[in-house]
C-alpha positions in Angstrom: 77.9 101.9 97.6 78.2 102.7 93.8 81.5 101.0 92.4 84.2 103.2 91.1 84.8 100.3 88.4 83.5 97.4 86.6 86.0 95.1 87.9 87.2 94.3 91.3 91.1 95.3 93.2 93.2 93.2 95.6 95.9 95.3 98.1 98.9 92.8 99.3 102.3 93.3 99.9 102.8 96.3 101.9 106.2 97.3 102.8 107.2 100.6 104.5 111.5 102.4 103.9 112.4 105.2 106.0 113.8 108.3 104.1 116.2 110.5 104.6 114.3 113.5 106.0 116.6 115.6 108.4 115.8 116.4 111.9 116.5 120.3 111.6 115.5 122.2 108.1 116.5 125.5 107.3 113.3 128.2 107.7 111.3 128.0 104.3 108.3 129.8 103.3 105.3 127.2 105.0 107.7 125.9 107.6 111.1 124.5 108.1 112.9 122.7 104.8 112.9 119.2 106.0 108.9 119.4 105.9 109.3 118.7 102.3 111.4 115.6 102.6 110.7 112.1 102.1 110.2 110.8 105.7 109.1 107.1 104.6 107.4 105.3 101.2 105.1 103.1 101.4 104.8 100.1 98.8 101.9 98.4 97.8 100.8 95.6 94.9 97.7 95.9 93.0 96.4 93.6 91.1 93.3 93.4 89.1 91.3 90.6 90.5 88.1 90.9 88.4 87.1 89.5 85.3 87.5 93.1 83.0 90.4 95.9 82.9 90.0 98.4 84.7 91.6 101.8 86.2 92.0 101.2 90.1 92.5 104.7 92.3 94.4 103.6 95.4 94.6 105.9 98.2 97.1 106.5 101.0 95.6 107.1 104.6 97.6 108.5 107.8 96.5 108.0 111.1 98.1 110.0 113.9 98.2 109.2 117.7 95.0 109.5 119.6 94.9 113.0 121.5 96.6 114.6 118.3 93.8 116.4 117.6 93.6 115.5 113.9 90.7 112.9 112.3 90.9 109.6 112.7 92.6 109.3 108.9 93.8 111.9 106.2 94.0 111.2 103.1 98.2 111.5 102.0 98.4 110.3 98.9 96.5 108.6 95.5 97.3 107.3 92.4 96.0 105.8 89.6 96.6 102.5 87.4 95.3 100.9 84.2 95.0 97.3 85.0 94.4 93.8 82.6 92.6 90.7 84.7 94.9 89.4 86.9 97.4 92.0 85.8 99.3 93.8 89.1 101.2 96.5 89.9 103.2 98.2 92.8 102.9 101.6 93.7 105.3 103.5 95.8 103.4 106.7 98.1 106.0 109.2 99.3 105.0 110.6 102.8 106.8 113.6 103.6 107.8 114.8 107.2 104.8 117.7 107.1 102.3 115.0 105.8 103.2 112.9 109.6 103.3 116.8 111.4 100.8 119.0 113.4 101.0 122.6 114.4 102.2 122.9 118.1 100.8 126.4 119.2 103.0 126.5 122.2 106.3 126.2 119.9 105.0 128.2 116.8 106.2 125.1 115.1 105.3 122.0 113.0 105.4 118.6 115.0 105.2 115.1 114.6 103.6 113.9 117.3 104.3 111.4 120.2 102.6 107.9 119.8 102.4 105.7 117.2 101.4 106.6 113.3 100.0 104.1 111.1 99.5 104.4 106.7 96.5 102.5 105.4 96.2 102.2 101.6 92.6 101.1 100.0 90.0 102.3 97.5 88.5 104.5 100.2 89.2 105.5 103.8 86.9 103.0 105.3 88.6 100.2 103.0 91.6 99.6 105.5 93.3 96.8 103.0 97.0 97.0 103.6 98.4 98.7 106.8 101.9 99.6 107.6 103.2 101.0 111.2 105.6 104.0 110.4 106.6 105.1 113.6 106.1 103.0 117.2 105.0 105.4 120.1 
């Protein structure tokens, strides 16, 4: 695999907050208004463990419940940072209600659904270096 940097990233520290998304939105164009509300934020610390600076690109994952019908991960969120060796930073991912939903054909509406959903934040979706449990099934 071809590095995205000259210097190497650690992930540690991952904390997960519920938001304040309601349970019933009002009807929006692309779905009901609490879609579009925080639902939980995911912290994370990165810190430049390699010997050069460097920009790291960390990138939020979901996974949703087997027998959801989705992939195994979708990418939710990314950000980048500017980092000095041994220099770290937190970064905060906001997951909105839609980002945790799937369409449910027999309701005409968007769903989270039943079991338990997991956020992963790495370089890439295979790197798996923090993990947080959102919701228990």
């Amino acid at each position: 695999m071809i590095p995205y940097s000259y210097t190497k990233f650690g992930y540690s520290s991952a904390s997960v907050k519920k938001g304040k998304a309601s349970k019933k939105g009002k009807p929006v164009p692309g779905g009901q208004s609490n879609l579009f509300e925080e639902a939980y934020s995911v912290k994370v610390k990165v810190q430049n463990t390699g010997k050069v600076a460097g920009h790291a690109t960390p990138q939020l994952y979901i996974t949703l419940p087997d027998g959801s019908g989705e992939p195994p991960s979708v990418m939710r969120g990314f950000d980048k940072v500017y980092l000095k060796p041994g220099q770290s930073k937190q970064i905060t991912f906001s997951i909105r209600l839609k980002d945790l939903s799937i369409w449910d054909e027999k309701t005409s509406s968007w769903t989270v659904p039943r079991g338990t959903i997991t956020a992963f934040v790495g370089e890439n979706s295979r790197d798996k270096a923090v993990k947080v449990t959102l919701k228990e099934g």
